[in-house]
CHARMM internal coordinates of N, CA and C (Angstrom, degrees):
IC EDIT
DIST 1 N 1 CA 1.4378
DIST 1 CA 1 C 1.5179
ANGL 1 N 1 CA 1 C 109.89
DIST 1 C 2 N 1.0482
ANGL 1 CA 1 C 2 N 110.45
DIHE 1 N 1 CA 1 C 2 N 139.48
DIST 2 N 2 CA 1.9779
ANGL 1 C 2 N 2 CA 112.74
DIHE 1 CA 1 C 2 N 2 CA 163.12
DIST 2 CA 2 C 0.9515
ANGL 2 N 2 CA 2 C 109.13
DIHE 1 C 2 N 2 CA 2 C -66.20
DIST 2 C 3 N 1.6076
ANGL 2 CA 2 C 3 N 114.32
DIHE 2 N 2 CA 2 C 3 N 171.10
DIST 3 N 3 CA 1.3137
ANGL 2 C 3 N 3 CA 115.51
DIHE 2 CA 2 C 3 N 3 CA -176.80
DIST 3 CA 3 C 1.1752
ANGL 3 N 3 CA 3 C 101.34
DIHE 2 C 3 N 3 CA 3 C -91.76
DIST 3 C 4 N 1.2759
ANGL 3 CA 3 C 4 N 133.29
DIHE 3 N 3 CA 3 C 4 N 168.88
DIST 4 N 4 CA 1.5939
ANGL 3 C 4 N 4 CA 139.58
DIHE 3 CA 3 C 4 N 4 CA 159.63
DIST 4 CA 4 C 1.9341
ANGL 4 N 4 CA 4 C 109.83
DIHE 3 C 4 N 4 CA 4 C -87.57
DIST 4 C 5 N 1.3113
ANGL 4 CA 4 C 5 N 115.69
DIHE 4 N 4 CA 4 C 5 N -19.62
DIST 5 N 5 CA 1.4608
ANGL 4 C 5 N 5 CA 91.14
DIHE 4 CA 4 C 5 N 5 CA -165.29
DIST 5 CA 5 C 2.3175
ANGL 5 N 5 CA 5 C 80.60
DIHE 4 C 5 N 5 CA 5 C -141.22
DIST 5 C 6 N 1.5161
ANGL 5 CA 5 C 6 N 103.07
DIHE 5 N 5 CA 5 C 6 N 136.54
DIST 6 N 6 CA 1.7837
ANGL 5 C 6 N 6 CA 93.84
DIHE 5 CA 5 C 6 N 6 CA -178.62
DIST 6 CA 6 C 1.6891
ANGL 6 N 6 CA 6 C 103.79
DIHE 5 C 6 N 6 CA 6 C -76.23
DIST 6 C 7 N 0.5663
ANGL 6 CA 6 C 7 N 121.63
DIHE 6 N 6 CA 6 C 7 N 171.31
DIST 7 N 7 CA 2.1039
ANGL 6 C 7 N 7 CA 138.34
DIHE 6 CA 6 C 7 N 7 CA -157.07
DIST 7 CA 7 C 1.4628
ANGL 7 N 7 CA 7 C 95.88
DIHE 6 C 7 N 7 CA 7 C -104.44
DIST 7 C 8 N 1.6046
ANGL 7 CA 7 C 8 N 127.06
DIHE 7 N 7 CA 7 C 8 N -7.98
DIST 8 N 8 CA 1.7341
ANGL 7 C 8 N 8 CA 130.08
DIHE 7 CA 7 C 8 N 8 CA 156.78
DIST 8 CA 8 C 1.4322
ANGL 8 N 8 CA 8 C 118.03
DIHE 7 C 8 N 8 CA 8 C -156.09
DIST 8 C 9 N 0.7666
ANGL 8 CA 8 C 9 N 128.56
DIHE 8 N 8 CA 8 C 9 N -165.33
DIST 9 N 9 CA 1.7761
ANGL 8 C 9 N 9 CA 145.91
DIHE 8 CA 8 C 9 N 9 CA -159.81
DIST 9 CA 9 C 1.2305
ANGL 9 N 9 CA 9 C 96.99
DIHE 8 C 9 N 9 CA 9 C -100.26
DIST 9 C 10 N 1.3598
ANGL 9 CA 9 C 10 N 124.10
DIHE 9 N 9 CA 9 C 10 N -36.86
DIST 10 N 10 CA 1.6582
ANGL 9 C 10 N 10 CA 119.49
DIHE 9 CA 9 C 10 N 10 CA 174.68
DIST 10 CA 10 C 1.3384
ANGL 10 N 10 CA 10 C 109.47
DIHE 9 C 10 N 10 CA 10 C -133.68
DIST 10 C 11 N 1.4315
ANGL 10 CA 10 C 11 N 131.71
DIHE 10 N 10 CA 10 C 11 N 137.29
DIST 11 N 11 CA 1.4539
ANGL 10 C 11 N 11 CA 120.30
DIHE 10 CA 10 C 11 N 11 CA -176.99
DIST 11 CA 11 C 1.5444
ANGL 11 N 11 CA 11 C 94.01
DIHE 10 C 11 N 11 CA 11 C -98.23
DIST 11 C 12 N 1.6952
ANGL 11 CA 11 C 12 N 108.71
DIHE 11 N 11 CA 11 C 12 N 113.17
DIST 12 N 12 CA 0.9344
ANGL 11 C 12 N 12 CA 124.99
DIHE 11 CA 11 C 12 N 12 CA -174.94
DIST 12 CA 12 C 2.0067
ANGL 12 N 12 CA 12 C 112.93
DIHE 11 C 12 N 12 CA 12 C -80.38
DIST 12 C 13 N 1.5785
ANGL 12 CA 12 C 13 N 117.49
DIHE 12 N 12 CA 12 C 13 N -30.14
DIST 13 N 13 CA 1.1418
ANGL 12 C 13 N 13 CA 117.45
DIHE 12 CA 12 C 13 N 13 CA 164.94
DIST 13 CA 13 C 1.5346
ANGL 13 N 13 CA 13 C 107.51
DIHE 12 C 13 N 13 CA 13 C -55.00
DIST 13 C 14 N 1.6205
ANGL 13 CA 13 C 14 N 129.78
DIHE 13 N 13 CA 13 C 14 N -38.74
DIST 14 N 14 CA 1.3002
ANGL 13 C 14 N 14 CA 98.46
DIHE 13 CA 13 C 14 N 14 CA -158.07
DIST 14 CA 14 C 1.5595
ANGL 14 N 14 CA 14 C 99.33
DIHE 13 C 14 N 14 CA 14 C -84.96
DIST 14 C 15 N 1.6398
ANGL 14 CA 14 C 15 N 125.11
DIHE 14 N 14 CA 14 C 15 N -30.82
DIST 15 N 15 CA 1.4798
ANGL 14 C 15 N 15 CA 115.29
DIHE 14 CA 14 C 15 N 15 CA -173.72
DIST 15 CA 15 C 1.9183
ANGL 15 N 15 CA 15 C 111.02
DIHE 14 C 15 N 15 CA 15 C -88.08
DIST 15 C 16 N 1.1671
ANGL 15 CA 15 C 16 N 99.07
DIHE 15 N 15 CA 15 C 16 N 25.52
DIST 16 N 16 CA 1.7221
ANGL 15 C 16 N 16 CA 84.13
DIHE 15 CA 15 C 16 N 16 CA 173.51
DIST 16 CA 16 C 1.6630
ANGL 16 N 16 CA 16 C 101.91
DIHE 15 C 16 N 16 CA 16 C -133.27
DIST 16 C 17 N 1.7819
ANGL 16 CA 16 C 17 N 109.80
DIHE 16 N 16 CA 16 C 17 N -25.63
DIST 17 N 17 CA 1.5838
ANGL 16 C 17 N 17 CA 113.47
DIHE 16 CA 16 C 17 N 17 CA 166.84
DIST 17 CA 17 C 1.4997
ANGL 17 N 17 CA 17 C 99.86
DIHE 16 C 17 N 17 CA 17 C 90.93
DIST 17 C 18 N 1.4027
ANGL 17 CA 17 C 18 N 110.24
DIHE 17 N 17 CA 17 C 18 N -177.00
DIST 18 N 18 CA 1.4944
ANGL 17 C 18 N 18 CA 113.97
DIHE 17 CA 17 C 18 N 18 CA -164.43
DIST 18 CA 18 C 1.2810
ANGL 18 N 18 CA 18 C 107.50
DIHE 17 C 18 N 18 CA 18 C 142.33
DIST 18 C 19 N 1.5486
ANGL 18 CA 18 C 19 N 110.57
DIHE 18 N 18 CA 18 C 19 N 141.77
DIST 19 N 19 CA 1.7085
ANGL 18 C 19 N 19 CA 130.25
DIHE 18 CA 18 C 19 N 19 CA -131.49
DIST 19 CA 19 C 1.8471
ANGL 19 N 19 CA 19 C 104.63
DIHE 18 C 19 N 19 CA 19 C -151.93
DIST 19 C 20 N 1.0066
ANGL 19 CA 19 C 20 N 122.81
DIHE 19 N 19 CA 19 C 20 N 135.42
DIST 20 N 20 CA 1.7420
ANGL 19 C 20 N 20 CA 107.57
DIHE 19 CA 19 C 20 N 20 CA -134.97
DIST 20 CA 20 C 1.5425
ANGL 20 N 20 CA 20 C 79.68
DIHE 19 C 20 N 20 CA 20 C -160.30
DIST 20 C 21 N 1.8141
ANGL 20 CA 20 C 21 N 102.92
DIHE 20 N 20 CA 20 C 21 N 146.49
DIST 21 N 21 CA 1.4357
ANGL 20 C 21 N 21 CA 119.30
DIHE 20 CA 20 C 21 N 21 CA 149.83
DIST 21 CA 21 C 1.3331
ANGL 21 N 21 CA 21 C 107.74
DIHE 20 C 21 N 21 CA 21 C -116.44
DIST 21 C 22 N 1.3995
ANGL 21 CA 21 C 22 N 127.26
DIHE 21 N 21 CA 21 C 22 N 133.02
DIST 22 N 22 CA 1.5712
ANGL 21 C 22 N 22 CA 113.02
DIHE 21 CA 21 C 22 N 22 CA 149.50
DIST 22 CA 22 C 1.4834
ANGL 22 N 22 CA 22 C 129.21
DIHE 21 C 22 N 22 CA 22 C -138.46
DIST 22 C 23 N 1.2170
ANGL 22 CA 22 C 23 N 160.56
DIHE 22 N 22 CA 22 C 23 N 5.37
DIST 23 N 23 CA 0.9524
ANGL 22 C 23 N 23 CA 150.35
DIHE 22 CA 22 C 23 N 23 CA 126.20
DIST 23 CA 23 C 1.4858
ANGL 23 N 23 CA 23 C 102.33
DIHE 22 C 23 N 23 CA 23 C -159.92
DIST 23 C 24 N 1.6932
ANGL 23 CA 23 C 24 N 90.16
DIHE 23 N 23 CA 23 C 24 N 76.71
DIST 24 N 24 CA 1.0832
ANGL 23 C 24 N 24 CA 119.18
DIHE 23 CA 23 C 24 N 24 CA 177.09
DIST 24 CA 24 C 1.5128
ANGL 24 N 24 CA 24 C 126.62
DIHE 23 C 24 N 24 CA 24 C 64.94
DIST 24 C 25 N 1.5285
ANGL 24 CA 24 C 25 N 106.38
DIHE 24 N 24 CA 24 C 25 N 25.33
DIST 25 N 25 CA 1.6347
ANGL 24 C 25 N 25 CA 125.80
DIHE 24 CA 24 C 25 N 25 CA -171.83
DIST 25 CA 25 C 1.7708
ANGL 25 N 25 CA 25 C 85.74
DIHE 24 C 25 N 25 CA 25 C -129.86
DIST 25 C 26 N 1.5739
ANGL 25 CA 25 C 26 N 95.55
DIHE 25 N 25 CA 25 C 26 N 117.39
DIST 26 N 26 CA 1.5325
ANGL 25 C 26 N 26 CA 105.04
DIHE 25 CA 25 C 26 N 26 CA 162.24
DIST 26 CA 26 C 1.7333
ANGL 26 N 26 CA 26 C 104.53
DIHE 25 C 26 N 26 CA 26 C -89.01
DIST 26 C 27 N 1.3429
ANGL 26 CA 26 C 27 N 103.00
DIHE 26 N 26 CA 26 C 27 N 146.58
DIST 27 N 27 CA 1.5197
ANGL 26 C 27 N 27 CA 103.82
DIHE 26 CA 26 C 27 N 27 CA 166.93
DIST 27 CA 27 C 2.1306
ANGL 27 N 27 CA 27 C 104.60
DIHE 26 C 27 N 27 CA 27 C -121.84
DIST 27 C 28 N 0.9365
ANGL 27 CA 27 C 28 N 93.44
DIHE 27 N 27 CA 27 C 28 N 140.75
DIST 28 N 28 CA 1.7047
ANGL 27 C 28 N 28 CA 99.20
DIHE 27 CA 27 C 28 N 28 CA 170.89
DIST 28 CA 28 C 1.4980
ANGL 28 N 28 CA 28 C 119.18
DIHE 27 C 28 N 28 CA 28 C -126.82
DIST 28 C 29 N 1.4906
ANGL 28 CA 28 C 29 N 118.15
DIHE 28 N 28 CA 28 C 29 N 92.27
DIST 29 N 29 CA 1.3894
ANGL 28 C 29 N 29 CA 107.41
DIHE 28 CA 28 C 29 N 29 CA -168.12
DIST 29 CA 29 C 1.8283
ANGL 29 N 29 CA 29 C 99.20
DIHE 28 C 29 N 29 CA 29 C -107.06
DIST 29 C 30 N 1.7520
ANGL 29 CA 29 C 30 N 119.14
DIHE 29 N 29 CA 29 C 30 N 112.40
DIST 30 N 30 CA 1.0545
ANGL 29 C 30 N 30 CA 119.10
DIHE 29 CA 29 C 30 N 30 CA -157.56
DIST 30 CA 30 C 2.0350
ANGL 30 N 30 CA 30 C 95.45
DIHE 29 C 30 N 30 CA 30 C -83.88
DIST 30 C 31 N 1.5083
ANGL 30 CA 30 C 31 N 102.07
DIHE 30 N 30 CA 30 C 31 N 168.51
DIST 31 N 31 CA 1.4651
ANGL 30 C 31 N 31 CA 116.70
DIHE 30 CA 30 C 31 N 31 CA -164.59
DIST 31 CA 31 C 1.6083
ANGL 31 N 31 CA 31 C 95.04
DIHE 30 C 31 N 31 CA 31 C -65.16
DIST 31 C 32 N 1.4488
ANGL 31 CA 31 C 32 N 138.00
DIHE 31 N 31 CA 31 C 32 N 148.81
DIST 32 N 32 CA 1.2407
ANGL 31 C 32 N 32 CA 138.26
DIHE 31 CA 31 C 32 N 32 CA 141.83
DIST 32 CA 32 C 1.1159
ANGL 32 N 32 CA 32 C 140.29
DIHE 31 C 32 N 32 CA 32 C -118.69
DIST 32 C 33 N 1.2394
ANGL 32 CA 32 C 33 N 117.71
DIHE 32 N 32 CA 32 C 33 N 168.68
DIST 33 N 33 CA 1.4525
ANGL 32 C 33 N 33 CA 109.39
DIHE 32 CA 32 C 33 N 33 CA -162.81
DIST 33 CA 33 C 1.6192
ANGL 33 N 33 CA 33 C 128.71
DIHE 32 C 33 N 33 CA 33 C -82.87
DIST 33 C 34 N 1.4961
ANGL 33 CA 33 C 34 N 114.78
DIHE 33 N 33 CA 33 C 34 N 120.68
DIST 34 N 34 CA 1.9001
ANGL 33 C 34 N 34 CA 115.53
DIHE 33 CA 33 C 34 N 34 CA -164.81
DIST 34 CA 34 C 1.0823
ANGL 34 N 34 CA 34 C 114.24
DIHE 33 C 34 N 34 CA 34 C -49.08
DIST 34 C 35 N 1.2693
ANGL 34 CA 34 C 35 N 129.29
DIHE 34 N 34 CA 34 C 35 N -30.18
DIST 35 N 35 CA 1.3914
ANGL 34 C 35 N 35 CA 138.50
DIHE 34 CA 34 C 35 N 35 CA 176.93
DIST 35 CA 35 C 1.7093
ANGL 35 N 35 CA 35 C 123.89
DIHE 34 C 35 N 35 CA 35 C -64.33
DIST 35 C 36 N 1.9004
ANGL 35 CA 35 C 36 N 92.44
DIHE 35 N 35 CA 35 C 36 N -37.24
DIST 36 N 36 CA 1.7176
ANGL 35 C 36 N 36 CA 104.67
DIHE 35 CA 35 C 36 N 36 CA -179.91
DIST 36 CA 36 C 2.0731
ANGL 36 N 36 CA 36 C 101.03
DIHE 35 C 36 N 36 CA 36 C -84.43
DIST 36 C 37 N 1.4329
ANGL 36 CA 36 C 37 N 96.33
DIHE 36 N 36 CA 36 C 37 N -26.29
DIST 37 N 37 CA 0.9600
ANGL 36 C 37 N 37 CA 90.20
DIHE 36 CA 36 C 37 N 37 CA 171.65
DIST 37 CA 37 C 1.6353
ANGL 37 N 37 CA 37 C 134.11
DIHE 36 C 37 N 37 CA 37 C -62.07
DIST 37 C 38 N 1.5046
ANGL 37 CA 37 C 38 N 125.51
DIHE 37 N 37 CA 37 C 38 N -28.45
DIST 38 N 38 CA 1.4408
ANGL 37 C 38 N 38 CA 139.49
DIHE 37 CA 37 C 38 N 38 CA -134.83
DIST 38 CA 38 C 1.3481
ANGL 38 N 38 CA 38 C 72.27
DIHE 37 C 38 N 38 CA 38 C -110.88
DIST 38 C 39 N 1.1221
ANGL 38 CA 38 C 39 N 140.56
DIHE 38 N 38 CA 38 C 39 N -51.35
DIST 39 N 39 CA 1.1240
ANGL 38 C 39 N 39 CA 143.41
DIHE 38 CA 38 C 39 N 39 CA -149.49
DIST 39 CA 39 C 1.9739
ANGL 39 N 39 CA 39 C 108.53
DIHE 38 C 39 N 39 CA 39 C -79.84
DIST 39 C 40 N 1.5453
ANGL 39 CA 39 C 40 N 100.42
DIHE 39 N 39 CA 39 C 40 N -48.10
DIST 40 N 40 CA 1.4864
ANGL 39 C 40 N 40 CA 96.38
DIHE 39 CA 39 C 40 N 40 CA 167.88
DIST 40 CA 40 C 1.7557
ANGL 40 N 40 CA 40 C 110.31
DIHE 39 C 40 N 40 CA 40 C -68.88
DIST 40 C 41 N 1.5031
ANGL 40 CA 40 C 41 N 133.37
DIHE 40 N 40 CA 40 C 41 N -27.69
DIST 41 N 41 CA 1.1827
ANGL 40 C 41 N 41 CA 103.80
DIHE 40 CA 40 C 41 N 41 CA -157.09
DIST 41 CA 41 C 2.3865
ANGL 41 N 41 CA 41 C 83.84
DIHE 40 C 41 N 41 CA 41 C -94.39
DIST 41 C 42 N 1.0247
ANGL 41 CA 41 C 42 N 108.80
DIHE 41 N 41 CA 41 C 42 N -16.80
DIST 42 N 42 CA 1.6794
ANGL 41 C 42 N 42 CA 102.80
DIHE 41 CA 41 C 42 N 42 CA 144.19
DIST 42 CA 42 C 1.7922
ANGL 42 N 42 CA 42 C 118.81
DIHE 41 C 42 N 42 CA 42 C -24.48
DIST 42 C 43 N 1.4996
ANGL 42 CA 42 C 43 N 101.68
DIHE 42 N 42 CA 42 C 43 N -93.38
DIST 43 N 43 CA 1.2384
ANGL 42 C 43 N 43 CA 124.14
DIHE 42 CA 42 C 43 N 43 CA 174.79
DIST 43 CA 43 C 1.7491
ANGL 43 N 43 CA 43 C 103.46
DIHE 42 C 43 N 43 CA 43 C -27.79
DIST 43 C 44 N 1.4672
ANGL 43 CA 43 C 44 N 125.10
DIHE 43 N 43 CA 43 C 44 N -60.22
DIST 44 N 44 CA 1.4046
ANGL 43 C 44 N 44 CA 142.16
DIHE 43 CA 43 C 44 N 44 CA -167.75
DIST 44 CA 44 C 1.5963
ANGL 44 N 44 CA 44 C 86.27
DIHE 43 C 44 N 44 CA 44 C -38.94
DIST 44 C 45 N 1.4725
ANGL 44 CA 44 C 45 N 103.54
DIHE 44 N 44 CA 44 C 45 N -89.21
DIST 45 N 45 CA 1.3997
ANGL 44 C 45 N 45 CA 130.49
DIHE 44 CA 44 C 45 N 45 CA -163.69
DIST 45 CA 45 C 1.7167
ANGL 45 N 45 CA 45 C 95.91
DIHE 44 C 45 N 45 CA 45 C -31.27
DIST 45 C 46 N 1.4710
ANGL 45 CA 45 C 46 N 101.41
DIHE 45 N 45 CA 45 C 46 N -72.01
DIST 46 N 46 CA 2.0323
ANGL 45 C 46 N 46 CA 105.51
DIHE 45 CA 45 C 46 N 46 CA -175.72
DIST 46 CA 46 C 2.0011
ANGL 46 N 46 CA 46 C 97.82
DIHE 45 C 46 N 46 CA 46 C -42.33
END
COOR INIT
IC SEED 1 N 1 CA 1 C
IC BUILD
């Protein structure tokens, strides 16, 4: 399930990114843009 409410005021994992090992699963979540961002959690809310 999604969440219903984000965990801060800015989701700082998706606009700063971050690159991960964990049992034996790499994750690569690349930086995005604040602007594309504001605008999807916009869209969310509508």
């Amino acid at each position: 399930q999604e969440p219903s409410v984000l965990p801060a005021r800015l989701p700082n994992l998706l606009v700063g990114g971050s690159s991960g090992i964990a049992v034996g699963m790499t994750t690569n979540i690349p930086p995005h843009n604040l602007g594309e961002i504001c605008d999807a959690i916009i869209y969310l809310i509508d």
